[in-house]
N, C-alpha and C positions, 0 to 999 in steps of 0.2 A: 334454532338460529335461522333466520331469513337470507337470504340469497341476494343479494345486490344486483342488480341488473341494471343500475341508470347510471351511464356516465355522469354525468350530472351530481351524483353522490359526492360529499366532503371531503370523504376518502382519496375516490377515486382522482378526486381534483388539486389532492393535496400530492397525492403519489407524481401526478401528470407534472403537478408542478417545479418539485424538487430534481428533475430531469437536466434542469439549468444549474450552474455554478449558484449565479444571482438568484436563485429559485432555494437554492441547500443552504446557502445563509442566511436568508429572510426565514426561516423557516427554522432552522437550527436542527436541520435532520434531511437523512440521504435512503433513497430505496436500497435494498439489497435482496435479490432475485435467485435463487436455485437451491435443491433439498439439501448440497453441501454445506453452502453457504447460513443458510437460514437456521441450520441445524448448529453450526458451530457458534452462529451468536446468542440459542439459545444456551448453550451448553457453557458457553464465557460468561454470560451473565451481561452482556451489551446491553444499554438499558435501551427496550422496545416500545415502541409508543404502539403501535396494532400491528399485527398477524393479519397475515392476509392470504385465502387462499382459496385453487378452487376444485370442488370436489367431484368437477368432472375431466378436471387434467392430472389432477396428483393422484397415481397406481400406486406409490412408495406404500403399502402398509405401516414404514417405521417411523415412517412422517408422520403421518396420519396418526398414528399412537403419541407421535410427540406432540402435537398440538392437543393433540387430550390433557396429557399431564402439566404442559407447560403453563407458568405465571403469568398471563401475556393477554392482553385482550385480543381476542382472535374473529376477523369479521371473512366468511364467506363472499364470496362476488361470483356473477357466472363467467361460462368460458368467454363470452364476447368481451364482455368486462376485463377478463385479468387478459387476453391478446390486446385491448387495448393498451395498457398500462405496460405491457412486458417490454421489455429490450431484445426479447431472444424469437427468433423464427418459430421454433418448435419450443416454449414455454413446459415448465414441470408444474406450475397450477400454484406454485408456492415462491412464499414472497415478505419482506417484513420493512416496516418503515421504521429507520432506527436513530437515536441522539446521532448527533457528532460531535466529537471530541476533540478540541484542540490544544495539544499541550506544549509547555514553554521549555527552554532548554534546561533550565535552571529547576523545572522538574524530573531532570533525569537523573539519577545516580551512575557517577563513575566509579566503578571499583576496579582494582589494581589489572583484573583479567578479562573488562569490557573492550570488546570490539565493535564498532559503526558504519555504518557506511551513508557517505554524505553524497547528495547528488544538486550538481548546482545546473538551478534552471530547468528542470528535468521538463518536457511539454509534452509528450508523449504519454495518456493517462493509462496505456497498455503495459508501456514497457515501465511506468511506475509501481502498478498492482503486480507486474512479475516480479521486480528487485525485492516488493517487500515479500513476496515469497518464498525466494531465494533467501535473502537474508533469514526472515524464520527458519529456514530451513539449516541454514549454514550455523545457527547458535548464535547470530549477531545479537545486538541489545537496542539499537534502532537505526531507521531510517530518519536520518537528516537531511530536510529540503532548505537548499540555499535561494536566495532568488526571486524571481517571480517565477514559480513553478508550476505543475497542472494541479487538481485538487484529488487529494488522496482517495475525496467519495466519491468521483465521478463515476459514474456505473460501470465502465469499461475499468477502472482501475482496481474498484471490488470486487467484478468478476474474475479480472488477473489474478487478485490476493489469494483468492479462493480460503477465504476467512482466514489468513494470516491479520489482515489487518486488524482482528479480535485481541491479539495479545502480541501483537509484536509494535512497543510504541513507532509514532512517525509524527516528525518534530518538524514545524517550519521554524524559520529565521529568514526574515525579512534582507537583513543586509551580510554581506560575507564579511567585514568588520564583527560586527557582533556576533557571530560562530567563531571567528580566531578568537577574540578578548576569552571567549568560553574555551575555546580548546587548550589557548594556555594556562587560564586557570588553574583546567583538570587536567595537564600533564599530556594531553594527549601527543603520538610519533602520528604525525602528518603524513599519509601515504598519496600519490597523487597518481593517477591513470595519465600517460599521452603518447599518442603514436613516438612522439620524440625525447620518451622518457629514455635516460642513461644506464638504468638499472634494469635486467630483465626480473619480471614479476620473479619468478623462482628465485632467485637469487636477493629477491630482496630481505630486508629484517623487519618482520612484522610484530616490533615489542607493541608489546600491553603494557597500559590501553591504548587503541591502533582507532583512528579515522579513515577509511576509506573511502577517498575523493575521486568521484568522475563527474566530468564535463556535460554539459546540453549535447544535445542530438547532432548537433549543427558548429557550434561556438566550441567545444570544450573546456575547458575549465578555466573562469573568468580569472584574469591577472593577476587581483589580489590574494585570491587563494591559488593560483601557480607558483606567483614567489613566494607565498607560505608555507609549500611542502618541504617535509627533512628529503625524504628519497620521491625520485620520478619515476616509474617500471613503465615499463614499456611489454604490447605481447604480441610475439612475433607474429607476421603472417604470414604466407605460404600463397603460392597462385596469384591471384590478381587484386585479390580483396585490400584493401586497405585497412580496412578495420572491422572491427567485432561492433553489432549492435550495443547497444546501451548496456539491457537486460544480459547480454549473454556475458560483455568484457566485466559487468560487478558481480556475476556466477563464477567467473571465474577467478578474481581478487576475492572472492568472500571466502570460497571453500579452500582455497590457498591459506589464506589468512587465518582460518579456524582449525584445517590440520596444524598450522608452523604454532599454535598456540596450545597445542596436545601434548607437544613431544617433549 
């Protein structure tokens, strides 16, 4: 196998490209950068258009044994090549250009003991790739984006996932209309995040199936879906802070919400 060394390469121009929003649509596919990540999309079965990678940055031996075995058209580049194309200072040599997937609400199943967690507006593509972590991590069944939101394959939002977003679906819906028409459909208990929520988190009732609704960065959660929620919680603060980051106040309604759903 030959070694890539010219910017100029397909590849290499197709990688540079998808860097932009407007670049991941034209294109209908997203970089995803590190031996974690690259590993778990092969091990999910993420459908991989090329492997990419270079074998005077990647030390990993078990990497390296996986690009052996894997199904996957896999193209070398040199180290100037893949510190071009990379996102990270200190680059692991490994790297994979993959589909993107976007799926509708109406492709989700609710069953009786799903939990979600719905983020309206969310622009922040860090604190996006952390929630879907967190949720994977919490047993959630997806991330719902309300809004005009960041895009889930932004590279900073993938790196956050750190390959959650392989198996834990992440649903956009354009209008907050069209997520309530769905949520009452499927029965969903509307739960809502707000500094000036009535109910403290602990004490709320988080039946199944549960929507867990937080606010933008900035705005909180848009009108329609505030006078849509059953219960408001609220979490306390202490000292000076006003509120919890995004990422940290739906860690902390997730793993609330998936213990009260055990017991």
């Amino acid at each position: 196998m030959s070694v890539v060394t010219s910017f100029q390469n397909p590849i290499v121009k197709r990688i540079r490209a998808v860097a932009s929003r407007k670049g991941r649509e034209r294109e209908g596919c997203f970089w995803a950068e590190g031996i974690h990540i690259t590993m778990e999309a092969l091990e999910t079965g993420w459908p991989m258009e090329r492997l990419v990678w270079c074998p005077d940055l990647l030390t990993s031996e078990v990497a390296r044994e996986s690009i052996q075995r894997a199904n996957a058209d896999a193209v070398m580049v040199s180290r100037s090549v893949f510190r071009k194309i990379s996102g990270r200072e200190n680059p692991a040599g490994i790297g994979a250009l993959l589909a993107t997937k976007h799926r509708s609400l109406g492709a989700l199943d609710v069953e009786s003991g799903a939990f979600f967690v719905v983020l309206d507006r969310v622009g922040d593509p860090g604190n996006l790739g952390t929630v879907i972590r967190t949720v994977a991590s919490a047993g959630g069944d997806a991330v719902i984006l309300v809004g005009a939101s960041t895009d889930p394959f932004d590279p900073r939002s993938v790196r956050a996932a750190m390959g959650s977003l392989f198996t834990l679906p992440v649903v956009a819906e354009g209008r907050a209309d069209g997520f309530l028409d769905w949520a009452r459909k499927n029965g969903l208990n509307l739960v809502g995040s707000s500094s000036k929520g009535n109910v403290h988190y602990r004490e709320a009732e988080y039946r199944r199936p549960v929507a867990l609704m937080l606010g933008s960065e900035q705005h909180g959660l848009d009108d329609t879906l505030a006078r849509a929620v059953g219960t408001s919680v609220h979490i306390p603060m202490a000292g000076r802070a006003s509120s919890l980051n995004l990422s940290a106040a739906a860690a902390v309604l997730a793993f609330t919400a998936s213990s009260a759903g055990t017991r």
